[in-house]
C-alpha positions as CSV (number, residue, x, y, z in Angstrom):
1,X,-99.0,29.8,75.8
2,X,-101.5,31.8,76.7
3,X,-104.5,31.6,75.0
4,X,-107.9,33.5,75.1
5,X,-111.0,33.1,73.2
6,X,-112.4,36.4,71.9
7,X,-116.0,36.7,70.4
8,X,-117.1,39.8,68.4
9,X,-120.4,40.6,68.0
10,X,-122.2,42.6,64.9
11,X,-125.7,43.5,65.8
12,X,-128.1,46.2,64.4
13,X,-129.5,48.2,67.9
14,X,-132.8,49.1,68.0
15,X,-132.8,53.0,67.7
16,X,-133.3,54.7,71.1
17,X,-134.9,51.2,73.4
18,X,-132.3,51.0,75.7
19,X,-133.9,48.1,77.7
20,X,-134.8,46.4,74.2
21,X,-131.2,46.6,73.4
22,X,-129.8,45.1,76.9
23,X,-131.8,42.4,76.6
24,X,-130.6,41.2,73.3
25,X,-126.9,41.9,74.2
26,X,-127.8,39.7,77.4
27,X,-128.9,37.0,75.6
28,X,-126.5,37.0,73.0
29,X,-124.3,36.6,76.2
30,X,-125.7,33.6,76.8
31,X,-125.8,32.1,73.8
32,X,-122.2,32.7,73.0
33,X,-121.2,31.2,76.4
34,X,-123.2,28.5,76.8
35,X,-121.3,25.8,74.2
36,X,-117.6,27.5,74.4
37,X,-115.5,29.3,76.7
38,X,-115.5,32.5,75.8
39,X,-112.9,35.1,77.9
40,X,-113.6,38.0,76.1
41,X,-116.9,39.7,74.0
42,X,-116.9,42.9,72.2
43,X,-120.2,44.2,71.2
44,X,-120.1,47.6,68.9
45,X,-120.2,51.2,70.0
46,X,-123.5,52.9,71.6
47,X,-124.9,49.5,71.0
48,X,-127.4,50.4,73.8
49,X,-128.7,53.1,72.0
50,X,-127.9,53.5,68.3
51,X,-126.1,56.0,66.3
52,X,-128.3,58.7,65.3
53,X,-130.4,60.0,68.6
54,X,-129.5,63.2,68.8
55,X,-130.6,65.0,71.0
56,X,-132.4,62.3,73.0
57,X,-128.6,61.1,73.7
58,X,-128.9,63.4,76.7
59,X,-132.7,61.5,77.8
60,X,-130.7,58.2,77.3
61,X,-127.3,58.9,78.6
62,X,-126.7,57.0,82.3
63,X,-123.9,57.7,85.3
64,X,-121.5,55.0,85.4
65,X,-122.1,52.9,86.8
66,X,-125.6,52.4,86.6
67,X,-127.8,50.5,85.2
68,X,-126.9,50.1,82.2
69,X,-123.2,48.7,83.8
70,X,-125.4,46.7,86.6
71,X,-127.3,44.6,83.9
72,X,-124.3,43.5,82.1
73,X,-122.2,43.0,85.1
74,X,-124.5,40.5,86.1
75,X,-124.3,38.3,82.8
76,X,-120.8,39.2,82.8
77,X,-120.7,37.2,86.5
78,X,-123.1,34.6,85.4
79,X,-121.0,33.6,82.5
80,X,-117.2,34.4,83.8
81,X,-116.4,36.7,80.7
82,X,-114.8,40.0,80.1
83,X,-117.6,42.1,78.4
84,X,-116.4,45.6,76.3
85,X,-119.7,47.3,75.0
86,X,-120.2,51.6,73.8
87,X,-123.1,53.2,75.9
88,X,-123.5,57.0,76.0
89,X,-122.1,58.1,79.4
90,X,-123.9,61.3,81.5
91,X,-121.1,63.1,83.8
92,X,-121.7,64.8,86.7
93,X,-123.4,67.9,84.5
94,X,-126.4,66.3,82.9
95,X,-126.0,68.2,79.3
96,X,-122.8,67.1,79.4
97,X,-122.5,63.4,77.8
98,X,-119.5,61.6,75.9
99,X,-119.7,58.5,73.4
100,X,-118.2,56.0,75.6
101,X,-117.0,52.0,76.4
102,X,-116.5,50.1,79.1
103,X,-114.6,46.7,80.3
104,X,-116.5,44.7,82.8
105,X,-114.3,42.0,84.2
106,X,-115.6,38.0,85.1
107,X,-116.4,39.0,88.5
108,X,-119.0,41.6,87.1
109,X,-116.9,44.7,88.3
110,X,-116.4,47.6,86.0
111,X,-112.6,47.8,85.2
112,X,-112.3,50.6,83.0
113,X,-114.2,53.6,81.3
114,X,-113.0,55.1,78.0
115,X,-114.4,58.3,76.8
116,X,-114.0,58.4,72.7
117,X,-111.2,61.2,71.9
118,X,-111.7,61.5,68.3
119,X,-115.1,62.9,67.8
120,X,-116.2,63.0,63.9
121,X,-119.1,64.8,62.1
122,X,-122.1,65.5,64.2
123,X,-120.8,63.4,67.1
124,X,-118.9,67.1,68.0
125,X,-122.6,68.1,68.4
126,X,-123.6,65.4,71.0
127,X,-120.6,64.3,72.8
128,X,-117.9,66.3,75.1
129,X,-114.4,64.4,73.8
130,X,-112.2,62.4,76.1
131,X,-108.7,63.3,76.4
132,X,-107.0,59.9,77.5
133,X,-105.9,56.1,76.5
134,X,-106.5,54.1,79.7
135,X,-104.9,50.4,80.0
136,X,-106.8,48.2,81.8
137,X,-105.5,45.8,83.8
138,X,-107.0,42.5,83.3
139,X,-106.5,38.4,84.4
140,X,-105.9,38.2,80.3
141,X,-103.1,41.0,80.2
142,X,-103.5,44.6,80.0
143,X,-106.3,45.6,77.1
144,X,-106.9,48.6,75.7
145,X,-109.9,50.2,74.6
146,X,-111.2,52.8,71.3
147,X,-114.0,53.3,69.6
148,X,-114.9,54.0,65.8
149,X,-113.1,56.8,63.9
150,X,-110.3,56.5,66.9
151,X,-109.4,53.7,64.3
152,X,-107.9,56.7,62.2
153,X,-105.2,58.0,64.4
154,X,-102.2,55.7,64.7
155,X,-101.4,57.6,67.7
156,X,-104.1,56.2,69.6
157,X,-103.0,52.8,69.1
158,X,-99.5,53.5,69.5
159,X,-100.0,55.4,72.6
160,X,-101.7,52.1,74.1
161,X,-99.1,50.2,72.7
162,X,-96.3,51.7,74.3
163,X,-98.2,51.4,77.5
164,X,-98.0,47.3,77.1
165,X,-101.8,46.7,75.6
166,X,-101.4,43.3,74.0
167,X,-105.2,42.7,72.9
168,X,-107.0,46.1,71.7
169,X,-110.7,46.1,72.1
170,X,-112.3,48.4,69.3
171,X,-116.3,48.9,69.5
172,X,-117.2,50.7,66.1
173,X,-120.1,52.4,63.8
174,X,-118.5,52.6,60.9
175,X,-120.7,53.2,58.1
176,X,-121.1,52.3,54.2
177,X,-119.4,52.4,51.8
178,X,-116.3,53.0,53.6
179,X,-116.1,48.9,53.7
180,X,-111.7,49.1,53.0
181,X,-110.7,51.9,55.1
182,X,-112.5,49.9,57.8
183,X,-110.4,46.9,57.0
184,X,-107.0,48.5,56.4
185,X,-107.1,50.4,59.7
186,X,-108.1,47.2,61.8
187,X,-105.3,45.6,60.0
188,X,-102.4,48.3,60.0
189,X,-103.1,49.2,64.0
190,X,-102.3,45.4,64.9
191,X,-99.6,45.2,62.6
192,X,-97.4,48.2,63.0
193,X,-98.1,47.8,67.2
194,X,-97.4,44.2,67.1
195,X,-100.5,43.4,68.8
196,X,-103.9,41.7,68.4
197,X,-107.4,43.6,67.5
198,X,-110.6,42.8,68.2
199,X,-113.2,45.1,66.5
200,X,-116.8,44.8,66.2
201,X,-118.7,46.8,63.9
202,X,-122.8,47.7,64.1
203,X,-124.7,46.6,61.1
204,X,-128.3,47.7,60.4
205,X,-130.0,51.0,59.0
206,X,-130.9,54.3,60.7
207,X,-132.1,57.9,58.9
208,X,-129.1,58.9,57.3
209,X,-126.8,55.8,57.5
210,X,-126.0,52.6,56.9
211,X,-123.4,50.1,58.6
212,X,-121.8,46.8,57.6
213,X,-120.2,45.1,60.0
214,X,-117.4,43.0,58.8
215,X,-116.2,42.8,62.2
216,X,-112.7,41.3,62.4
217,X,-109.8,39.6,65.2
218,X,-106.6,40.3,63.6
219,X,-103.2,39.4,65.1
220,X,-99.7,40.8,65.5
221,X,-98.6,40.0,62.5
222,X,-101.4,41.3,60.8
223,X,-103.0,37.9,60.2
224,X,-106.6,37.9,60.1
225,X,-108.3,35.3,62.7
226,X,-111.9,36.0,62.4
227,X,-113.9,37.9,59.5
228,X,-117.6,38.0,59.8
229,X,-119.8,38.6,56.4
230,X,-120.9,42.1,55.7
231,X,-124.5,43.0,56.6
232,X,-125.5,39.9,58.6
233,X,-126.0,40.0,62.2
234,X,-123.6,37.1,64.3
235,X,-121.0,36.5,66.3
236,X,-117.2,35.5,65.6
237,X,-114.8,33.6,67.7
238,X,-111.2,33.5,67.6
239,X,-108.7,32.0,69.3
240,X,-105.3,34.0,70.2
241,X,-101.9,33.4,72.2
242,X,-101.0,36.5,74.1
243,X,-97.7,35.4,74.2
244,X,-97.2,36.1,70.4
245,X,-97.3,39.7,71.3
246,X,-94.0,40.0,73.0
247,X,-92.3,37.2,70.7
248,X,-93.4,39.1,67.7
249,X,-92.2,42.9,68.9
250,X,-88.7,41.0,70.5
251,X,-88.2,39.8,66.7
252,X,-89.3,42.8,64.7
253,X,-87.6,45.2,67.5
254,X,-90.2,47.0,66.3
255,X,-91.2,49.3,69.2
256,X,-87.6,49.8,70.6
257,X,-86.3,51.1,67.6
258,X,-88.5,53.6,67.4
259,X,-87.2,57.5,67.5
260,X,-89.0,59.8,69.4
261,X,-86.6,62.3,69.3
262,X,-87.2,62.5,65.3
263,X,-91.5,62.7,65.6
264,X,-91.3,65.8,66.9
265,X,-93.8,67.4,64.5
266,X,-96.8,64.8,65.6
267,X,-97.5,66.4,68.9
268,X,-97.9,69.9,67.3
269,X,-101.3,71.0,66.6
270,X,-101.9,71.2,63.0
């Protein structure tokens, strides 16, 4: 078996305090580590920021790595845990910024960088979109990584799938009162890839919106492993096999009986 313990963690950011907002997520760090071993802990999307900045996102967007990536590599050392968190990401032109999320491994060194491909609303306004599903390579098994509405597309999940991601890593801002389609798409994406998903979702209020949380671990089978109450800030821990992955796909045959031949009209702009 291989086990892992995942925590998810709903928190409210403070709107545009960066610094305020680092050192909650470090001590929530902390405190999640400090009675249990934890491998893994997701934290929401732009949980360093908030959701609606505008257009301060471009004052409060960093390089990365920076510092932003320094300060939670270090708790990320101290404590021996993955670490998957949204920040808003500056490239090398400084106007241009994407809504992004990160993997730091126990060794505090960045592992991957994910750039959110499905842009929704406003976010078109702020962001530049990503074009690519990375896997990252871990000491738990290759993870993958999406955040909020990439939810949506089963093509996103599927892509990582077929790529060999066994634990999927979703940081979200998904809003009221769109509590079920939240919880139907955490659900279907593990169970139609045969994998497990972790996804934390923001609570808290901002101008225009407000966010539940309900973050969830759900497994292969589409089993759920941790649900956290709507609207309360907190933390949930789950414990998962990896190995249930590939048992679970080898008896439902459900990726190699797939025909790509026949999807044809999916890649095809609509």
């Amino acid at each position: 078996m291989r086990q892992i313990t995942v925590a998810t963690v709903q928190m409210a950011p403070r709107l545009n305090e960066v610094e305020a907002n680092l050192e909650r997520m470090g001590k929530c760090v902390e405190d999640t580590c400090r009675d249990q071993k934890v491998d893994l802990i997701v934290f929401p999307e732009l949980v360093t920021t908030g959701y609606e900045c505008g257009v301060r996102f471009t004052d409060l967007a960093e390089n990365v790595p920076g510092h932003i990536i320094n300060y939670m590599a270090k708790r990320a050392a101290d404590f021996r845990v993955h670490l998957a968190f949204g920040l808003v990401e500056k490239h090398k032109v400084e106007s241009v910024i994407y809504d992004s999320a990160v993997l730091i491994d126990p060794q505090g060194e960045l592992l991957t960088t994910y750039r959110k491909v499905h842009l929704r609303g406003e976010e078109r306004l702020a962001f530049r979109a990503g074009y690519r599903f990375d896997v990252a390579e871990t000491s738990l098994g290759p993870v993958g990584l999406l955040l909020g509405w990439d939810l949506a597309f089963p093509e996103a999940a599927r892509c990582l799938a077929l790529s060999g991601v066994e634990l999927l890593c979703v940081c979200a801002n998904w809003e009221k009162p769109h509590q079920a389609e939240w919880r139907s798409y955490v659900f279907a994406r593990a169970l139609e890839n045969s994998l497990f998903v972790a996804a934390a979702n923001r609570t808290g209020d901002e101008y225009a919106y407000s966010f539940f949380g309900n973050s969830l671990v759900v497994g292969p089978r589409g089993e759920s492993l941790s649900s956290q109450q709507e609207g309360v800030e907190g933390v949930g821990v789950a414990t998962l096999d990896l190995d249930e992955v590939r048992k679970n796909r080898e008896d439902t045959q459900l990726l190699q009986v797939r025909q790509p031949r026949s999807y044809r009209e999916i890649v095809k702009m609509y």
